[in-house]
N, CA, C and O atoms as a DFTB+ gen file, in Angstrom:
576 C
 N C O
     1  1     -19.808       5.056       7.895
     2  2     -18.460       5.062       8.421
     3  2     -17.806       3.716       8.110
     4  3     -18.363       2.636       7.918
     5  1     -16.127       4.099       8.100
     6  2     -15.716       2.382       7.678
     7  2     -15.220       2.297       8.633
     8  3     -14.837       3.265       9.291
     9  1     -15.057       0.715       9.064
    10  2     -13.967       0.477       9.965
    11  2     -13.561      -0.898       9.935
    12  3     -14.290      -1.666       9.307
    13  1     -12.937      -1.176      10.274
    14  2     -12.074      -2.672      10.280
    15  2     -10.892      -2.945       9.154
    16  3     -10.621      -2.100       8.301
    17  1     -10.150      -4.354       9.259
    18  2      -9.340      -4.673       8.370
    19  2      -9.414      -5.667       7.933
    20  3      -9.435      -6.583       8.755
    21  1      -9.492      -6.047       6.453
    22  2      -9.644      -6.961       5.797
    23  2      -9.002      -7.554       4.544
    24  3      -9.171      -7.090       3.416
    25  1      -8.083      -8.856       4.901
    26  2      -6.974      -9.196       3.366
    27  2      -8.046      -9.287       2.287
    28  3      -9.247      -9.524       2.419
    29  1      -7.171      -8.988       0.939
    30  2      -8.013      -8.816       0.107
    31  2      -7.060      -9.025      -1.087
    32  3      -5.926      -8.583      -0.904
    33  1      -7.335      -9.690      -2.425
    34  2      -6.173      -9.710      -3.603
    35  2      -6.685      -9.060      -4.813
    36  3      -7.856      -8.864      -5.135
    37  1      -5.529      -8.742      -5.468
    38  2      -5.328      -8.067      -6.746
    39  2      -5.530      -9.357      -7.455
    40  3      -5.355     -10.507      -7.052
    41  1      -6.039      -8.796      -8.884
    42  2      -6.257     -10.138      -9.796
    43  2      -5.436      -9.752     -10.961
    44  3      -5.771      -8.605     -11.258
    45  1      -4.505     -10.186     -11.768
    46  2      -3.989      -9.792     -12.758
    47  2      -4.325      -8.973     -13.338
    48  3      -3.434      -8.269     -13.813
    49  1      -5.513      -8.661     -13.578
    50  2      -6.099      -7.343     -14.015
    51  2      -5.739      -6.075     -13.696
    52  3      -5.878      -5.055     -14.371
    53  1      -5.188      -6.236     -12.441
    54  2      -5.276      -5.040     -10.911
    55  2      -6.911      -4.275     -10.512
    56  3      -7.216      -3.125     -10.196
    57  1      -7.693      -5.496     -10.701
    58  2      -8.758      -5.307      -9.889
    59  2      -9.196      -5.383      -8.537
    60  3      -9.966      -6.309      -8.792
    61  1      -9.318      -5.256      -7.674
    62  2      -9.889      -5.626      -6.594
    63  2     -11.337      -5.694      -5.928
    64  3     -12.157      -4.781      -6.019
    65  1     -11.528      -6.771      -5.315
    66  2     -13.136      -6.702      -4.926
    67  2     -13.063      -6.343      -3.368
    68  3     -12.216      -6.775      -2.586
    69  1     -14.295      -5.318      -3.016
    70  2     -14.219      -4.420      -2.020
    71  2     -14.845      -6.054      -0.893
    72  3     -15.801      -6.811      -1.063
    73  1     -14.305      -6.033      -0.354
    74  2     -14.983      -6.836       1.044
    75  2     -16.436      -6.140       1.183
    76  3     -16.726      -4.948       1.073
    77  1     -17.126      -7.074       1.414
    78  2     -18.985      -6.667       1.434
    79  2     -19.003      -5.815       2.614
    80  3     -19.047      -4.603       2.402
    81  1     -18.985      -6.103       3.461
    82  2     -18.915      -4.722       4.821
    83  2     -18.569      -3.766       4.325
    84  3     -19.500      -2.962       4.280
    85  1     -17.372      -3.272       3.756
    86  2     -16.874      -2.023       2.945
    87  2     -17.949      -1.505       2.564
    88  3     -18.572      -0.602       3.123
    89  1     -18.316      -2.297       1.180
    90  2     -18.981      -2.061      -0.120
    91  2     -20.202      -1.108       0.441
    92  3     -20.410       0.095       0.285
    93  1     -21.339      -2.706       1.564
    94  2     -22.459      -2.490       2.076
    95  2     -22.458      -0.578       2.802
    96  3     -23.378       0.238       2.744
    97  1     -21.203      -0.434       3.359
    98  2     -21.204       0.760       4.168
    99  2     -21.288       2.061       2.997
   100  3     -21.844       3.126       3.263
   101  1     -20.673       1.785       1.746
   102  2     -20.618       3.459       0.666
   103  2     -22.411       3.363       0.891
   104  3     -23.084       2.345       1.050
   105  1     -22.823       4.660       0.844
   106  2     -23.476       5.478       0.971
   107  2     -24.306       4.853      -0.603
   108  3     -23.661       5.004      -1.641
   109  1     -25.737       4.163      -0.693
   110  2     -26.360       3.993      -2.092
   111  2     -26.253       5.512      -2.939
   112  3     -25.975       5.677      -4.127
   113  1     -26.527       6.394      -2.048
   114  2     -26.755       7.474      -3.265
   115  2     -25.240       7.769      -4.056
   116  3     -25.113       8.369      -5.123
   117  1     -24.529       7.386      -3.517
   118  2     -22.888       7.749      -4.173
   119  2     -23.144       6.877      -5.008
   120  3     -21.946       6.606      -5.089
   121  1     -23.787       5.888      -6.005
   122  2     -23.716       5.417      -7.131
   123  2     -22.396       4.151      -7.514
   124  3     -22.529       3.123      -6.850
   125  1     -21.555       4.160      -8.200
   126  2     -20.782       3.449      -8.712
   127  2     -19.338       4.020      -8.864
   128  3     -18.264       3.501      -9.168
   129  1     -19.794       5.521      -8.473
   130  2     -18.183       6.531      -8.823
   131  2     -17.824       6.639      -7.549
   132  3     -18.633       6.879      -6.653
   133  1     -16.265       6.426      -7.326
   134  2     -15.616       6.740      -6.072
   135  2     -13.959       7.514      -6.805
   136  3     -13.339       7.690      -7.854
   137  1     -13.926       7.754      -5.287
   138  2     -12.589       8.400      -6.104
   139  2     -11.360       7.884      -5.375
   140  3     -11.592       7.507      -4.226
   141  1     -10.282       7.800      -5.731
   142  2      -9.166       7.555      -5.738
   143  2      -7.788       8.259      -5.294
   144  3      -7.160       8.954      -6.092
   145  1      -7.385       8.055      -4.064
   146  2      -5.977       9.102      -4.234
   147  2      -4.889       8.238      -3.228
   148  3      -4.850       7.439      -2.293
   149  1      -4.023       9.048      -4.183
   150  2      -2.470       8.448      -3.518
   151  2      -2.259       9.338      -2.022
   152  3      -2.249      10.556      -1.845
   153  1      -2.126       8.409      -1.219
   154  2      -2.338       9.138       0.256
   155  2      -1.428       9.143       0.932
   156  3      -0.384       8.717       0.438
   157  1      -1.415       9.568       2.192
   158  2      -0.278       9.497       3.107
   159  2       0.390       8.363       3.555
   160  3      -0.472       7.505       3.745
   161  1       1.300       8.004       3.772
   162  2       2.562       7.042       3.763
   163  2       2.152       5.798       3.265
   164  3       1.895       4.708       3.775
   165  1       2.163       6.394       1.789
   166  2       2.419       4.998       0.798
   167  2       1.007       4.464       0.812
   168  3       1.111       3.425       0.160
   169  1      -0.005       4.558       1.111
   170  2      -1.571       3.692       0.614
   171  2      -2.281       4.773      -0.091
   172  3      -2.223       6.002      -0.082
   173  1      -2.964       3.888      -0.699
   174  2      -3.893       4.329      -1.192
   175  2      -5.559       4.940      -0.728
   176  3      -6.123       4.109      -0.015
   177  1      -6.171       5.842      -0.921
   178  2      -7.452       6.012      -0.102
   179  2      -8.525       6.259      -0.927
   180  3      -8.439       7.063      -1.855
   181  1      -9.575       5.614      -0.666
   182  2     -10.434       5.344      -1.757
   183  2     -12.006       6.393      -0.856
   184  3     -12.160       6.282       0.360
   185  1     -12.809       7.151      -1.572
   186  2     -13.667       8.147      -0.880
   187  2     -14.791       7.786      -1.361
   188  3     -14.570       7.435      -2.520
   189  1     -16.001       7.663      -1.092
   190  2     -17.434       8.167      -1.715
   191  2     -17.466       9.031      -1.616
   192  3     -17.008       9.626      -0.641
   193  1     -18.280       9.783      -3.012
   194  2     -18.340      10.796      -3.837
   195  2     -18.600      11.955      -2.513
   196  3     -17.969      13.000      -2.673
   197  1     -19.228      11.901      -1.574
   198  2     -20.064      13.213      -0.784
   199  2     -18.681      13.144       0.191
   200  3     -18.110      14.220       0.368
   201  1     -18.217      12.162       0.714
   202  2     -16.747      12.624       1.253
   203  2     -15.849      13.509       0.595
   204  3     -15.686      14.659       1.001
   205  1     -15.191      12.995      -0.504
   206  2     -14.145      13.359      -1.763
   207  2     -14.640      14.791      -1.580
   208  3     -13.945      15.548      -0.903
   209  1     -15.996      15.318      -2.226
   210  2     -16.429      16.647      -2.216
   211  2     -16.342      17.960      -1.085
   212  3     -16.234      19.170      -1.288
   213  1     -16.429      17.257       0.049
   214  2     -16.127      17.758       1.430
   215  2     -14.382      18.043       1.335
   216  3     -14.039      19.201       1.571
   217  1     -13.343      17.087       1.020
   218  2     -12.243      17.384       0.939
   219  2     -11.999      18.206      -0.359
   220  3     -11.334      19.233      -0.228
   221  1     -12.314      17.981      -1.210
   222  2     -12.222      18.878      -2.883
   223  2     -12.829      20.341      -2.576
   224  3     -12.386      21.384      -3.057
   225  1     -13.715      20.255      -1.857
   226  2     -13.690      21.766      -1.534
   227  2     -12.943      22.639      -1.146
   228  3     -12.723      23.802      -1.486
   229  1     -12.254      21.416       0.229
   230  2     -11.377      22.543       1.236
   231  2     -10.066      22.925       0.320
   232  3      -9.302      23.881       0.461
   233  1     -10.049      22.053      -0.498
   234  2      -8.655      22.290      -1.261
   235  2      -8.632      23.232      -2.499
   236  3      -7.622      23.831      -2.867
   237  1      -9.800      23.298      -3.079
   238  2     -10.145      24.183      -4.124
   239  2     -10.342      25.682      -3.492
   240  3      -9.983      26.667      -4.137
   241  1     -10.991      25.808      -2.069
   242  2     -11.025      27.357      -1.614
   243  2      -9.826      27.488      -1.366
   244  3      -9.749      28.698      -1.151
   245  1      -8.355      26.880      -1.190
   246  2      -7.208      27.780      -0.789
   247  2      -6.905      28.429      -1.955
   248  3      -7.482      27.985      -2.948
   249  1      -6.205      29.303      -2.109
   250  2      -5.710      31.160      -2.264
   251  2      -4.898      30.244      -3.547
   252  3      -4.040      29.457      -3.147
   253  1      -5.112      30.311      -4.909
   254  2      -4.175      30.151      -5.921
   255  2      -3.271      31.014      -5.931
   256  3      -2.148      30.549      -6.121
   257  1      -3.353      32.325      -5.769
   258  2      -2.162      33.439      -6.005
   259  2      -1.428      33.078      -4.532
   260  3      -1.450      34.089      -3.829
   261  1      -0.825      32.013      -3.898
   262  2      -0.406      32.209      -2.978
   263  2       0.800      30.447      -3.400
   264  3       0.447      29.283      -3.590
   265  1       1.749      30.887      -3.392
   266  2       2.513      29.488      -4.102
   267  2       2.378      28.229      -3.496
   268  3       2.138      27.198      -4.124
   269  1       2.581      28.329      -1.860
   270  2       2.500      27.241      -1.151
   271  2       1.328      26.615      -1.502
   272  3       1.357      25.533      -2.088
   273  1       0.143      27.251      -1.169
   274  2      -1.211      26.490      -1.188
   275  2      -1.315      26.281      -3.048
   276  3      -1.853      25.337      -3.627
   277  1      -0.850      27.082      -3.476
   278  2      -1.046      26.250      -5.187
   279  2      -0.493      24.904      -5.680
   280  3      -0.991      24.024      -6.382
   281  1       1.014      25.069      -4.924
   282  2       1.999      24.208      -5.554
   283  2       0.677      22.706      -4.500
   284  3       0.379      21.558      -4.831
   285  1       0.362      23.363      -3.536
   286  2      -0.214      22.110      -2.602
   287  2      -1.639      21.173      -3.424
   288  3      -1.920      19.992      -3.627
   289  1      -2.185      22.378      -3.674
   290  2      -3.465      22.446      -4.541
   291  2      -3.122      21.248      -5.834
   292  3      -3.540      20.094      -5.928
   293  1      -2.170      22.052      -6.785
   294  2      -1.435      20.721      -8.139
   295  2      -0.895      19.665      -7.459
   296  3      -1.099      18.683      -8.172
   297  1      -0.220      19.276      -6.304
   298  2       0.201      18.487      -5.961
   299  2      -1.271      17.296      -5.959
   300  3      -1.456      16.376      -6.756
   301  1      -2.242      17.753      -4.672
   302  2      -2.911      17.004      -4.231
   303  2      -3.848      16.335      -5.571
   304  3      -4.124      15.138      -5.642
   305  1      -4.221      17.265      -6.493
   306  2      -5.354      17.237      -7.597
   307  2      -4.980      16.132      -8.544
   308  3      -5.739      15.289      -9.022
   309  1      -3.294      16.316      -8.796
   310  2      -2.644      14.846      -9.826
   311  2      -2.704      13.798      -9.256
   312  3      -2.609      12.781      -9.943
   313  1      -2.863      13.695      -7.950
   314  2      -2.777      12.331      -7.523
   315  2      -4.239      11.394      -7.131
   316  3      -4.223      10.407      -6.397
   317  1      -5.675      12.052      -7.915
   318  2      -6.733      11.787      -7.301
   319  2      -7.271      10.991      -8.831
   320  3      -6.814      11.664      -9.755
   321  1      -7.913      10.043      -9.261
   322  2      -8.817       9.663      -9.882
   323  2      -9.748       9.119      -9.647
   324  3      -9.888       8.641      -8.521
   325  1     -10.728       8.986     -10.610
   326  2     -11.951       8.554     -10.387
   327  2     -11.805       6.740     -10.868
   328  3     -11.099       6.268     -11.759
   329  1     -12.682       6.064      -9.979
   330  2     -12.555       5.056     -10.470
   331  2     -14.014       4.358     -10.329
   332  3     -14.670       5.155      -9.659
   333  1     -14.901       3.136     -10.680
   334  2     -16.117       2.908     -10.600
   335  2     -16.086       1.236     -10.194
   336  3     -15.100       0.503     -10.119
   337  1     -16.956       1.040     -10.053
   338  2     -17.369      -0.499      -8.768
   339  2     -18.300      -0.677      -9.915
   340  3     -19.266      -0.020     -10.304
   341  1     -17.687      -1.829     -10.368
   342  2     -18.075      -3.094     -11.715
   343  2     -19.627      -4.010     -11.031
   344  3     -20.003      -3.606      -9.930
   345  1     -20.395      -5.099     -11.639
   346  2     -21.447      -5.548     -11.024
   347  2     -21.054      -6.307     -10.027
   348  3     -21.783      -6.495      -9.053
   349  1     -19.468      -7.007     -10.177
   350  2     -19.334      -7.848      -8.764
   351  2     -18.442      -7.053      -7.834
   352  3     -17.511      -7.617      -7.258
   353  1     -18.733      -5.559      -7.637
   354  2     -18.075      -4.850      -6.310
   355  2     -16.795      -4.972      -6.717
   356  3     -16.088      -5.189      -5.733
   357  1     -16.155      -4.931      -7.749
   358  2     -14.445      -4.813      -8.217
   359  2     -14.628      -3.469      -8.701
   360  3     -15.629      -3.060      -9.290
   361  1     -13.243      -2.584      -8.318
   362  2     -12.676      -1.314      -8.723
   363  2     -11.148      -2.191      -9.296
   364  3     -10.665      -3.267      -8.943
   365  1     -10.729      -1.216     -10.266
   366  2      -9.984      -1.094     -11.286
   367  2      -8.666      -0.213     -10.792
   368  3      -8.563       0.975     -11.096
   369  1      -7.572      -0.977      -9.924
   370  2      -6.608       0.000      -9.789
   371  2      -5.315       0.479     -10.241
   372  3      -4.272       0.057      -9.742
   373  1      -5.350       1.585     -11.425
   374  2      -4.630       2.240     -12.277
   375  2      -3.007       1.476     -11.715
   376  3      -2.899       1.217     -10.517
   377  1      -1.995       1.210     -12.538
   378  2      -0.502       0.752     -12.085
   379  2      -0.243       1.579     -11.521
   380  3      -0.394       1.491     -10.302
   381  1       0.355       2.990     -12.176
   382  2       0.841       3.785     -11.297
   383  2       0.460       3.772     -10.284
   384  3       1.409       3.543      -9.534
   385  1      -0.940       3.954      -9.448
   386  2      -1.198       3.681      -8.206
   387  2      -0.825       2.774      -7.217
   388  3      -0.484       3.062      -6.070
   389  1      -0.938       1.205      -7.919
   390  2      -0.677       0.447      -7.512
   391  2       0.831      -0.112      -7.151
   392  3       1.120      -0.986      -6.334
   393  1       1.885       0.806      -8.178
   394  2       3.077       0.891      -7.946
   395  2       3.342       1.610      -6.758
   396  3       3.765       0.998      -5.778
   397  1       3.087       3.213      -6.707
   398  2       3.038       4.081      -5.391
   399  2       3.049       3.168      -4.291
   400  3       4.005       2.870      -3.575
   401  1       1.377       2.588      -4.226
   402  2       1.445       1.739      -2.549
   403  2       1.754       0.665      -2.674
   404  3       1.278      -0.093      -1.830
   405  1       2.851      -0.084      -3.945
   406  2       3.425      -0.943      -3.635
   407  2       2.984      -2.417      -3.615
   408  3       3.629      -3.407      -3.270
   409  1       1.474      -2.291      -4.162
   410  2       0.415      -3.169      -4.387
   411  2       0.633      -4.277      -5.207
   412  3       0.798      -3.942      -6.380
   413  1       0.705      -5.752      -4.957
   414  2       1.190      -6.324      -5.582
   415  2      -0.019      -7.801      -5.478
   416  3      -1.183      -7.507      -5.751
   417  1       0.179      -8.866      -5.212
   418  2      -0.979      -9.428      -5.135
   419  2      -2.082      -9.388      -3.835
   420  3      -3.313      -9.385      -3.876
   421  1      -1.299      -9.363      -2.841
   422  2      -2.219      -9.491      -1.242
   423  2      -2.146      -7.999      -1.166
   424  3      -1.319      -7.309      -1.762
   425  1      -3.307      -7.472      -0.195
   426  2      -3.779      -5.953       0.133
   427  2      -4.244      -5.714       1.641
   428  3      -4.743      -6.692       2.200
   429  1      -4.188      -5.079       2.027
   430  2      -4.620      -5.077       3.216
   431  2      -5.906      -4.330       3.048
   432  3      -5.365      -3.346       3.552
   433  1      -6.966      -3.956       2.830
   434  2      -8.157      -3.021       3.353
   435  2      -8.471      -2.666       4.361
   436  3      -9.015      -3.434       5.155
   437  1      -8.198      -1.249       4.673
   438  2      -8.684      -0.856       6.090
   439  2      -9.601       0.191       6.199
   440  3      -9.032       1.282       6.169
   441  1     -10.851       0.257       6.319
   442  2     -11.452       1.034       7.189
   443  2     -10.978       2.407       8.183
   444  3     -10.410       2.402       9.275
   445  1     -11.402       3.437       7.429
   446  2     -10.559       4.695       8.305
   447  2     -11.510       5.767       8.564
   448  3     -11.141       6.916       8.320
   449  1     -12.388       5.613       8.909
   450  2     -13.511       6.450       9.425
   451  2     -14.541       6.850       8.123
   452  3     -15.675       6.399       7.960
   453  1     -13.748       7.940       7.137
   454  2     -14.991       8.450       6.087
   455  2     -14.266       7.896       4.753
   456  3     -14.853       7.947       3.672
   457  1     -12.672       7.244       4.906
   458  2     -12.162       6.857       3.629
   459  2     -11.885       5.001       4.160
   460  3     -11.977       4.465       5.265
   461  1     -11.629       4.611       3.187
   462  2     -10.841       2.916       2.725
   463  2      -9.881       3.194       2.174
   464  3      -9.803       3.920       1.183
   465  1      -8.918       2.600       2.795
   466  2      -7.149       2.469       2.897
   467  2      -6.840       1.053       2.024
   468  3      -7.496       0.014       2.101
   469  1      -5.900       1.251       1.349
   470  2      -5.393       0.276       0.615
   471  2      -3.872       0.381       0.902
   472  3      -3.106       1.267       0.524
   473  1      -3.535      -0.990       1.840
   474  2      -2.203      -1.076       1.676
   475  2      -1.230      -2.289       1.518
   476  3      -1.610      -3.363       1.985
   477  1      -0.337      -2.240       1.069
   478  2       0.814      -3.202       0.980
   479  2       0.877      -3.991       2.158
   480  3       0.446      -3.352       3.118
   481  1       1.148      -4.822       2.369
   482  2       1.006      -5.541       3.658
   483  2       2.236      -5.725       5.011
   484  3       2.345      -5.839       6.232
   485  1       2.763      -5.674       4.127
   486  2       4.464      -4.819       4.823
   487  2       4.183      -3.690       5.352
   488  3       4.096      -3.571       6.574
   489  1       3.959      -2.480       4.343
   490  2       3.794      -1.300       4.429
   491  2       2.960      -0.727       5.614
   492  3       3.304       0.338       6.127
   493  1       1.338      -1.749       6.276
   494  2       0.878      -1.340       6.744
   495  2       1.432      -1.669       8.135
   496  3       1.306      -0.837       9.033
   497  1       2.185      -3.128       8.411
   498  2       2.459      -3.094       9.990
   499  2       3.211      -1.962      10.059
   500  3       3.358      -1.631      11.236
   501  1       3.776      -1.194       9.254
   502  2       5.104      -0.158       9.742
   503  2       4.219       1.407      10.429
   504  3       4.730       2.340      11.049
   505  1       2.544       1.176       9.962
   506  2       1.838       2.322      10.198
   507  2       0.770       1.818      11.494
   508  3       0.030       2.728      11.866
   509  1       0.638       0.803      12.053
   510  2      -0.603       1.012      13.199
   511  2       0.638       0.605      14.574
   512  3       1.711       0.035      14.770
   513  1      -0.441       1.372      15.256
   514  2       0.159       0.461      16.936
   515  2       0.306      -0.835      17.261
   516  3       0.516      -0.892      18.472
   517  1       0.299      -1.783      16.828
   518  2       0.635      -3.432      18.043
   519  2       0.121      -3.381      19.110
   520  3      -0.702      -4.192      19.535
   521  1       0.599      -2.286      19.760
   522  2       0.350      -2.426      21.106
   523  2      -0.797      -2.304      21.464
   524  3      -1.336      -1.273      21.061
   525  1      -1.667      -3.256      22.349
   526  2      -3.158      -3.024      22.526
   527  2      -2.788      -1.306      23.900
   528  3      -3.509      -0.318      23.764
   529  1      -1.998      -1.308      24.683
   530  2      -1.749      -0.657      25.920
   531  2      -1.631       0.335      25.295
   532  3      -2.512       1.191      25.369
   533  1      -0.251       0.561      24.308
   534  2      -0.056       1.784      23.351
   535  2      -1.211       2.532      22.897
   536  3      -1.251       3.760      22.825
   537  1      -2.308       1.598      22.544
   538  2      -3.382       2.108      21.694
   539  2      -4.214       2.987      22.912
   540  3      -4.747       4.088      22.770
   541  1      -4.163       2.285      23.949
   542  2      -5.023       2.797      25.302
   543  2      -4.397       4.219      25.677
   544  3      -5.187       5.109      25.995
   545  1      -2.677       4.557      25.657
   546  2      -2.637       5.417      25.980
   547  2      -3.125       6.545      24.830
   548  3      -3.664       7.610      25.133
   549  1      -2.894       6.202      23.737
   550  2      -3.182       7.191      22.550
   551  2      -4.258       7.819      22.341
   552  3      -4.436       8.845      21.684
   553  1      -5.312       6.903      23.173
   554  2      -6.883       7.247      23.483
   555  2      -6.748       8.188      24.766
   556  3      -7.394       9.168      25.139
   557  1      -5.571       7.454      25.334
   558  2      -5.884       8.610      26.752
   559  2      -5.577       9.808      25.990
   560  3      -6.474      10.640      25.852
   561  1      -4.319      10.033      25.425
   562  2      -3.495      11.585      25.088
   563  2      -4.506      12.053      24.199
   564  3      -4.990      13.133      24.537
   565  1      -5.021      11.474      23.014
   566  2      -6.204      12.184      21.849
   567  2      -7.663      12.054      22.153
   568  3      -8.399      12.527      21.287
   569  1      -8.150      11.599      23.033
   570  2      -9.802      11.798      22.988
   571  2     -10.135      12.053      24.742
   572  3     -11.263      11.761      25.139
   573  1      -9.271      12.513      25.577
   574  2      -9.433      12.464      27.085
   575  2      -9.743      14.328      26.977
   576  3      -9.970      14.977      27.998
C-alpha cells in the first residue's frame, strides 16, 4: 500500500526518481514495468503491474456493443502507458503527460492506497482537505 506525500523534481529529461518509501513499497514481483495514466483532476497515477490488471480488467469486461461503456473503454485505454524504473529508481515521464498534469520542475508524490499520484503543486492544494477537523468529519460521514 502507498501512502504519504513527498516533493520530488523533474530533471530536464522529464525523469523522475520515485522517493525510496514509494519505490521500497511496489510489490518485487511487479519487476521494472509500471503503468501510467492520466487520471482524475489533472495528476497523474502511476500502478504496479497486479494493480493496473485488477483495473484493466474491470474495464475490458464492459459491453463494447454498448456506446457509453466503449466510447469509456477508448477513452480510458489512450490515456494509459507503460513506463519502466531505470537502475537509480527514475521513470521516464512522456510530455504529453507531463503537460496534462501540468508537471513542470517540482512534483508533489502522493501515496493513494494501491496507486502513486503525481501532481503539480498548485494543482494538488486545490484537491486535499487542510482542514485537520474537515478531515475528521469526512472519516465520520465515509468510514462510520
Amino acid at each position: 500500500m502507498f501512502n504519504s506525500s513527498y516533493d520530488a523534481k523533474l530533471d530536464p529529461k522529464g525523469r523522475l526518481v520515485l522517493p525510496a518509501k514509494i519505490k521500497s513499497a511496489i510489490p518485487e514481483a511487479n519487476g521494472s514495468t509500471l503503468m501510467l495514466r492520466m487520471a482524475e483532476d489533472y495528476c497523474l497515477a502511476l500502478y504496479p503491474m497486479v494493480e493496473y490488471r485488477k483495473l484493466e480488467n474491470k474495464v475490458k469486461a464492459l459491453n463494447i456493443h454498448n456506446l457509453e461503456q466503449r466510447t469509456f473503454q477508448r477513452s480510458f485505454f489512450s490515456t494509459v502507458v507503460e513506463v519502466e524504473l531505470d537502475s537509480a529508481g527514475r521513470l521516464l515521464i512522456p510530455k504529453t503527460y507531463q503537460a496534462y498534469a501540468k508537471l513542470e520542475k517540482d512534483v508533489v508524490v502522493v501515496g493513494n492506497g494501491i496507486r502513486i499520484e503525481f501532481w503539480n503543486p498548485e494543482q494538488y492544494q486545490k484537491f486535499v482537505i487542510p482542514d485537520p477537523a474537515e478531515v475528521s468529519g469526512q472519516m465520520e460521514k465515509f468510514l462510520s
